[in-house]
N, C-alpha and C positions, 0 to 999 in steps of 0.2 A: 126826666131821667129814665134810661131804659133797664130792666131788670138783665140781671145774667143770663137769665134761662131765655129771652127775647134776643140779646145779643148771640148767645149761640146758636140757635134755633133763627137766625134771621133770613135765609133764603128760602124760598119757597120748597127746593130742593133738603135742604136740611130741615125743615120741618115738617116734612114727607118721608123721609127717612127717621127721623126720629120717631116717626106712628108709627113705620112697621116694625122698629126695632122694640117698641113698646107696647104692642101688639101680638109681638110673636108668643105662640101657643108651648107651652112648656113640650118637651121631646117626651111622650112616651113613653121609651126604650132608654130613656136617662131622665130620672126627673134630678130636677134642677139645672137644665140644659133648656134653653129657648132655642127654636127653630123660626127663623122671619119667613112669611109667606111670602113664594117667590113670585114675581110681577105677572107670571102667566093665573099664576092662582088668583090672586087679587083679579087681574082679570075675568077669569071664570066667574068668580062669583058676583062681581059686579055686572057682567053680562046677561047672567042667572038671571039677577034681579030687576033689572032697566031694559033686556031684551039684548038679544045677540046682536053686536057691532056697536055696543056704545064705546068699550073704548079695548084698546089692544094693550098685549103685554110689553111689544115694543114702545109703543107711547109713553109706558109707565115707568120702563126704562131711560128714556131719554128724558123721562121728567125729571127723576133720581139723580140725573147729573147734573154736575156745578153748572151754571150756564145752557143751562135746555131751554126749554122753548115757556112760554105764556102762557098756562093753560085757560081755557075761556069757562065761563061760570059752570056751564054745562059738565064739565070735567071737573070742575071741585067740588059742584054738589055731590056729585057721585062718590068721588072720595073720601069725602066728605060722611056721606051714607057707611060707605064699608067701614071707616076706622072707628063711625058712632061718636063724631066730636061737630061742634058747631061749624058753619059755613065759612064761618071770619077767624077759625084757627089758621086757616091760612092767607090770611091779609100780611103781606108785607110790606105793603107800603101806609104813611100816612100810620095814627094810634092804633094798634089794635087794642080790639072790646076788653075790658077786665075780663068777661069771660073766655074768651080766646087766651088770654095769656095764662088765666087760670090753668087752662085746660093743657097748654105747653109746660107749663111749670112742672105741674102734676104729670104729665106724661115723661119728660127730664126726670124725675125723683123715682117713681118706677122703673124706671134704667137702670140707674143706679143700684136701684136694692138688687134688682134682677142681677146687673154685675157681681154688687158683693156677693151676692147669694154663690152665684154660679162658681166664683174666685173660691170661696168655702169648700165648696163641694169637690175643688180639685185640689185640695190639702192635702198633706200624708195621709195616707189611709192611716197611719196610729194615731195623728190626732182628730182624725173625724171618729174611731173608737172609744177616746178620751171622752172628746165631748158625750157621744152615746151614754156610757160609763154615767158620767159627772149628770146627765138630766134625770135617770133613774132613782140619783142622792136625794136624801132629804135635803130641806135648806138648809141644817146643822153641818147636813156630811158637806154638802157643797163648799160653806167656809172653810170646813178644814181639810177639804182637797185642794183648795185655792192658797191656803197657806203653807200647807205640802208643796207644792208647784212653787210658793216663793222662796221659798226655803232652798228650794232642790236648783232654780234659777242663782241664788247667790253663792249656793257653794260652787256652784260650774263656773260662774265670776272669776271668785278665789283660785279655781285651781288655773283657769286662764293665766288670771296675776302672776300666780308660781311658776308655770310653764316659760311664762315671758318673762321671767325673771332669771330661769333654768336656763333660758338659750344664750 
């Protein structure tokens, strides 16, 4: 049986895309914003480190697409190298290693929070306030700003009910 995080992540291409997007270094200039290293960069610094001409940003582009070409070992080691994941995270054919799927799994779930995170961070500005506000509380004040909040949630209910009852 195949996991989820293997079915999704199952083209070589989607699991090359899934590093960088799991990879990418939070924005400086906005934290809570990832920025993906763009295929010239990847490049650079894989050329950096194996020597100028191992591989190109074009290449790394056309890897990134559905349907791009085979890469041959020589090019996944190195990628391999720059994302710092085992050799056979990207086997796609035949079982891959419990370590390779580990490491996709684990790479899938850091997406995720990286989303949620980022989804948070473009909230209303009042309730990224709130929240501010509400972690300063003690854990006492916390309950009873939470039940403040539920309270204040069921009368807006009520007056809903009224309103649509009004029209």
């Amino acid at each position: 049986m195949t996991s989820p995080h293997a079915q999704r992540t199952g083209s070589f291409a989607e699991r090359l895309n899934l590093l960088f997007e799991a990879c990418a270094p939070e924005d400086p200039e906005k934290p809570g914003h990832y920025v993906e290293y763009t295929n010239q960069q990847v490049a650079a610094e894989i050329n950096r480190r194996h020597g100028d001409g191992t591989i190109s940003a074009e290449y790394i582009r056309r890897l990134r697409k559905p349907g791009g070409p085979s890469p041959t070992e020589r090019y996944l080691s190195v990628l391999a190298d720059f994302f710092q994941v085992p050799l056979d995270a990207f086997k796609i054919s035949g079982a891959p290693s419990q370590i390779a799927e580990k490491v996709m799994a684990e790479a899938q779930r850091f997406v995720e929070a990286k989303r949620r995170q980022q989804q948070a961070q473009e909230e209303a500005p009042e309730i990224a306030v709130l929240a501010r506000a509400a972690r300063r509380l003690s854990p006492a004040g916390q309950a009873r700003a939470a039940r403040y909040v539920s309270q204040l949630e069921q009368l807006e209910q009520l007056e809903k009910l009224e309103n649509a009852a009004d029209a």
